[in-house]
N, C-alpha and C positions, 0 to 999 in steps of 0.2 A: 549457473556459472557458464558463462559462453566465452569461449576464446576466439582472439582474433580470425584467422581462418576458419573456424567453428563457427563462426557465430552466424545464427539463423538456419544452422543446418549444422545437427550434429553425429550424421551419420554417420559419416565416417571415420571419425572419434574412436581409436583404438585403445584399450586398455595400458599397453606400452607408452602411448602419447600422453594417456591422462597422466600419468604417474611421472611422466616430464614436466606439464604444464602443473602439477601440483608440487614439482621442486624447483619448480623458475618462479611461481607466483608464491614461495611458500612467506608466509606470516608469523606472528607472533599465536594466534587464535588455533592456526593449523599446522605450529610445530612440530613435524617429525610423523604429520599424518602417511606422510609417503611411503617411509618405514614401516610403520603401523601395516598397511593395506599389503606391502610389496612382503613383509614376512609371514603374511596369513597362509596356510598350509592349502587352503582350498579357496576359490574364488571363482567367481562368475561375472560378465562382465558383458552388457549389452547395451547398444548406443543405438538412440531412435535420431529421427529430424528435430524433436523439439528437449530430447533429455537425452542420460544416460542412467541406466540403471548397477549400480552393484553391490554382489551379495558375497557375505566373506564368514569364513567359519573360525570363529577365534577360539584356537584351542586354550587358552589359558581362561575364558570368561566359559569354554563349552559352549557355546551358541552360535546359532545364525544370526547376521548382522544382514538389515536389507534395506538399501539406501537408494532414494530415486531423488538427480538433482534437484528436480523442481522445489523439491520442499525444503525447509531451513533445518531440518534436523532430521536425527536416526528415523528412517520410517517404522522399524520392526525390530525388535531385537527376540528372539525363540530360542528358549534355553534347551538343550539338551539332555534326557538322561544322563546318569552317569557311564550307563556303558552302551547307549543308543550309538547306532552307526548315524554318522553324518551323511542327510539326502540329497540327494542330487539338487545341486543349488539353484539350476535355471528352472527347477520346480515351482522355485516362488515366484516369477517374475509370469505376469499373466499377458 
């Protein structure tokens, strides 16, 4: 997902930006995905030159959620204990 000024370099791609350009380009496929991400209690959130990565703790599913754009779908989903502390999220991104 490269956006116009993004695109071929998405460093500097802020977390706040994504979360505009995913409710200016929103779709029928990605309804309400912005919601979704923007109510998650924890998140982590890091942008390279050729992607972005994010990782989100959904309290209602208990799990870490770990998403790197390059690919078409959820990369990771890691369930949680019931009464596990939730880790440090930039733990996952290597």
């Amino acid at each position: 997902m490269l956006f116009g000024e993004y695109k071929g370099n998405l460093k500097p791609l802020t977390y706040e930006s994504y979360i505009v350009l995913l409710k200016k380009s929103e779709m029928e496929s990605n309804k309400g995905l912005s919601a979704i991400i923007s109510d998650s209690p924890k998140k982590y959130f890091e942008s390279r030159s050729n992607t972005f990565i994010i990782v989100l703790y959904s309290k209602k599913m208990n799990a870490i959620i770990y998403d790197d754009a390059n690919t078409a779908f959820i990369d990771k989903i890691i369930k949680l204990n019931k009464n596990e502390d939730v880790p440090d999220l930039k733990s996952f991104v290597n």
